[in-house]
C-alpha positions, 0 to 999 in steps of 0.5 A: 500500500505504501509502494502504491500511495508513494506512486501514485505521488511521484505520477502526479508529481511529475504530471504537474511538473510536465503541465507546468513546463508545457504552460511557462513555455506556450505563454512565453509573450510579455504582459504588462499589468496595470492595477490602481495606477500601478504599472508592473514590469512586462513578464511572460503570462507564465510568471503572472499566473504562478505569482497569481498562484502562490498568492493565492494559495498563502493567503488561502493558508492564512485564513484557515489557519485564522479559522482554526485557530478561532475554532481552538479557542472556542474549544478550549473556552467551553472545555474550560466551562465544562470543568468549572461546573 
């Protein structure tokens, strides 16, 4: 079973590395964006999706570990009642 989970990783793994490589080297044109009067370098549409991406997957992170930890201290309150009565 571990044979297979570690596989079945290391396909995917090397499935997103290759859809990866095939996307930064198809959209290899120079973009530059404006946002707020803000105008950015030009860079491949690759790197504006990967940055786009990481962006996206660390605030994503962040508020879920702001979730939990709302959720910890709503436990630990109630289990601390539980125990004073």
């Amino acid at each position: 079973m571990v044979f297979l989970k570690r596989a079945l990783f290391l396909s995917s793994f090397v499935l997103i590395f290759f859809l990866g490589l095939m996307l930064s080297v198809d959209n290899s044109e120079l973009v530059s964006l404006k946002f707020l009067g803000f105008h950015a370098r030009p860079w491949p549409i690759s790197w504006w999706m990967l940055v786009a991406f990481i962006i996206g997957t660390v605030l994503g992170y962040l508020i879920s570990l702001i979730s939990i930890l709302r959720l910890k201290i709503k436990l630990k309150t109630a289990t601390k009642s539980d125990f004073e009565k």
